[in-house]
N, C-alpha and C positions, 0 to 999 in steps of 0.2 A: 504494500500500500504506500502511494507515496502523496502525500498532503495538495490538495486542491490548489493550485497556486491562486484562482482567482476566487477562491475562501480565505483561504488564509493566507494574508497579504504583511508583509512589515516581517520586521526583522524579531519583536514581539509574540507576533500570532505562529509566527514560523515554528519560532521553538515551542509553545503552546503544542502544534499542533505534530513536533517530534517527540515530546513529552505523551501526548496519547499515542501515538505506536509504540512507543517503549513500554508503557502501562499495558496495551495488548497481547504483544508481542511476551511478556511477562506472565501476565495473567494466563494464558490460555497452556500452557505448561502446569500455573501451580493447579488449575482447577479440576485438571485431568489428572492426576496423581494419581497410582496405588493407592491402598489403603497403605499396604505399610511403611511406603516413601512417607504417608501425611501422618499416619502416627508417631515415625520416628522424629521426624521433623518440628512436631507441636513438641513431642515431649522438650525438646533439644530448648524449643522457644523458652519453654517453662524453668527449665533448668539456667538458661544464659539470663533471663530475668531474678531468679533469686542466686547469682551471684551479684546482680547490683543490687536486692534487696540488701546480703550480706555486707556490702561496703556500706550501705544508705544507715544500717544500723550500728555499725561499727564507728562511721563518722559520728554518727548523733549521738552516741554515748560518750566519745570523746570531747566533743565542740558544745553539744547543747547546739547546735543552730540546724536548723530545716534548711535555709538557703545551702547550706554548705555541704547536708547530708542531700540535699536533693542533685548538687551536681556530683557527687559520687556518684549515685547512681546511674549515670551515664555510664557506665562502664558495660551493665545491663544492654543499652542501647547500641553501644560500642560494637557488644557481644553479637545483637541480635543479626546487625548491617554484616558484619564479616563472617560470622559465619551460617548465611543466609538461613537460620532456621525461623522459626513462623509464630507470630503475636495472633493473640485473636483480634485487636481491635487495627490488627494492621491489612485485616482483611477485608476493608470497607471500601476504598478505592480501588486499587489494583482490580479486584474481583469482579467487582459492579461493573465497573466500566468495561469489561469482559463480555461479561454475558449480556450488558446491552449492546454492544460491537456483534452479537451474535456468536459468538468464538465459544458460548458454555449456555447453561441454561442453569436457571433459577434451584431447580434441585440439586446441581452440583455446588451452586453456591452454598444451599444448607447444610447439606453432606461437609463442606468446608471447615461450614461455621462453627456445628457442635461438636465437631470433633478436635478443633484446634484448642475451642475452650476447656474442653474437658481435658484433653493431653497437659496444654499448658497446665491448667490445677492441680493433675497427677503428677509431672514434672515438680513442680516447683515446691508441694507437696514435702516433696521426699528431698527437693535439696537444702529446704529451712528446717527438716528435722537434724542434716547435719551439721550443718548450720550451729544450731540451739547445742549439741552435742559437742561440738567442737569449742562452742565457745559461750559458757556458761554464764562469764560475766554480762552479758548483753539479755540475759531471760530479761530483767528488771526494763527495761528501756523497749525491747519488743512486744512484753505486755502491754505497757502504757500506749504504743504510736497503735497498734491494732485497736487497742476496746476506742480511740480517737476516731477509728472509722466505723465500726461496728455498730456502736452507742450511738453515731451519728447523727442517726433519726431519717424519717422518712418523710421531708419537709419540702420547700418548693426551691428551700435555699442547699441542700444538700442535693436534690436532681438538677439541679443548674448547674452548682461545680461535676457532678456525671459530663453533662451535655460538653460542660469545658475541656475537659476531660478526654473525653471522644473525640472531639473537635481535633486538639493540639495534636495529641497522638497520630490523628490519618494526616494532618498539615504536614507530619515529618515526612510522613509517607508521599507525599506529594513532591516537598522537596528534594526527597529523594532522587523521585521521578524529573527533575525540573534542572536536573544537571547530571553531566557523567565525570564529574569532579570529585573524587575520593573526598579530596580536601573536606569540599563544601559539602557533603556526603554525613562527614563527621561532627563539624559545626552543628549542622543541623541536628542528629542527635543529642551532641552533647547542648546545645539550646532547648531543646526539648524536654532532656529528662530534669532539665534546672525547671524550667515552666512545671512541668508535670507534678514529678518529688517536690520540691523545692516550694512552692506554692500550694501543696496541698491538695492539688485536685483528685476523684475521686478516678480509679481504671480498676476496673473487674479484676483482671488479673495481677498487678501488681499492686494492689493494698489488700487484694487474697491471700497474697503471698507474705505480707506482713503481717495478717490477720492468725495466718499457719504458724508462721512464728511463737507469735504468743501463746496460741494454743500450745504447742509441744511444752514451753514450758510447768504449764498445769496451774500457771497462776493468774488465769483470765478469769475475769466476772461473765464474759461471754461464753457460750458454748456455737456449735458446730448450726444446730437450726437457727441461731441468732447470726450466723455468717450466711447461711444461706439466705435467708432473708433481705440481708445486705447486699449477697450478693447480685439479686433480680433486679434490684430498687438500682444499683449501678449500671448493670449488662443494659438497662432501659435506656438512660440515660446515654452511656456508652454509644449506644446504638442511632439514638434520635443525633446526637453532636456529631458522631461519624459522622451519618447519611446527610445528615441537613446542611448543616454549617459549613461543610469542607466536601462532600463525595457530588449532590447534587448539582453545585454552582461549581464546580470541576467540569462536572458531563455537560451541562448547559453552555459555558465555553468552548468545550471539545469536540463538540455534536456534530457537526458538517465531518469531522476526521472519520468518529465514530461510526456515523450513517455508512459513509463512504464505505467504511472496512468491514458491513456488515455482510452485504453479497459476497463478497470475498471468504469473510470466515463459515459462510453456511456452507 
C-alpha cells in the first residue's frame, strides 16, 4: 500500500499516513498469532512490567517521592519496547486500526484482548511474588501504594484518572508508531511511565501488579475480590481512554490510508 498522494498531501500528513502502514503492517502479524506465540508473549509482557513494578517500589521506599519512583519504572517500558513482548492496554491502537484496514476481524481482536490481560496478571503475578520474596524490606511500602489503589473507590474522579490512564499509555503506542527513531522510541517510554507511575494514574495491569505485591505480603486490609472489583472499575476506564481519547481520533486522521488498504488486506 502506498499512501494517496493527493490524500495525503505535506510533508505532515505524509508521515501520518507512513505511521498507519507501519500500525498495519504490524498489527496484522500480532493478530494472527498462535495461541502459544500470544501466550508466551503476554506472559513475557507481565513479567517485563513487574520488573518496573520492582524498581517503582524499590525507589519509593528509598526516596519517598512518586515523581521519582514513577520514572523508575520506565525500565518496565524500557523492557516492554525491546523486547517486543505484549501490554494489554497496548493493544488498543495497533489492533483497531487492523481490523478496520480489514487485515483481522473483530473476534481476533477479543481473542487478543482476554488473553493478553489475563497472561499479563498470570505473568506478573508470579514475578511480585518474587519480588516480595526476595526482598522483604519493601512488604511495608507495597502494602501501602496497593490498598492507595484498591481503596480507591468507584467514583467519577477515580474512572477519569482510568480514562487518563488509557489514554497516555496507547499515546506511547502511537508514538511509537510516529517515528523509527530508537532514540525517540525511548523518550517516549521513558515520558510515559513518568506520566503514568509518577502521576498516579490508574492501568489495569500495572497497579494489579502493585496490588499483587501487597497481597503476597499478607498485610493488606484488601483481599483478592476487593482487587477484582478494582480491577473492572479500571479495565472500563482503560478501555473508554484507549479507544476514545487516542485510538478513534488516530483512525479518523488515518482513514483515506486505512480505506485505501482495506481491499488490499481482504
Amino acid at each position: 500500500m502506498q499512501p494517496d498522494d493527493q490524500i495525503m498531501q505535506g510533508p505532515g500528513e505524509r508521515r501520518v499516513a507512513e505511521a498507519a502502514e507501519r500500525i498495519v503492517a504490524e498489527g496484522r502479524p500480532r493478530l494472527h498469532r498462535t495461541w502459544t506465540s500470544l501466550v508466551a508473549t503476554s506472559l513475557l509482557g507481565g513479567i517485563d512490567v513487574g520488573v518496573g513494578v520492582m524498581t517503582l517500589l524499590f525507589v519509593r521506599h528509598e526516596t519517598g517521592s512518586e515523581l521519582l519512583a514513577g520514572l523508575a519504572f520506565s525500565v518496565g517500558l524500557i523492557a516492554l519496547l525491546l523486547g517486543h513482548s505484549e501490554l494489554f492496554t497496548e493493544g488498543f491502537l495497533v489492533p483497531v486500526a487492523t481490523v478496520i484496514a480489514g487485515a483481522a476481524t473483530w473476534l481476533d481482536l477479543v481473542r487478543m484482548w482476554v488473553t493478553v490481560l489475563v497472561m499479563n496478571l498470570i505473568g506478573g503475578w508470579v514475578c511480585t511474588w518474587l519480588v516480595m520474596q526476595a526482598y522483604p524490606d519493601l512488604h511495608r511500602t507495597a502494602a501501602a501504594v496497593g490498598a492507595h489503589f484498591v481503596n480507591g473507590g468507584y467514583t467519577l474522579g477515580t474512572f477519569c484518572i482510568s480514562v487518563l490512564g488509557g489514554g497516555v499509555i496507547t499515546l506511547m503506542t502511537r508514538m511509537h508508531h510516529g517515528t523509527e527513531s530508537m532514540t525517540g522510541k525511548l523518550i517516549a517510554s521513558i515520558a510515559t511511565a513518568f506520566v503514568l507511575a509518577g502521576l498516579g494514574l490508574w492501568h489495569s495491569v500495572l497497579d494489579s501488579l502493585i496490588a499483587f505485591a501487597g497481597l503476597h505480603t499478607g498485610r493488606t486490609a484488601y483481599g483478592y475480590a476487593d482487587w477484582l472489583g478494582w480491577l473492572a472499575w479500571a479495565v472500563l476506564g482503560n478501555v473508554v481512554g484507549g479507544l476514545l481519547l487516542t485510538t478513534s481520533l488516530r483512525l479518523v486522521r488515518s482513514a483515506p490510508v486505512l480505506s485505501d488498504d482495506a481491499p488490499a488486506a481482504g
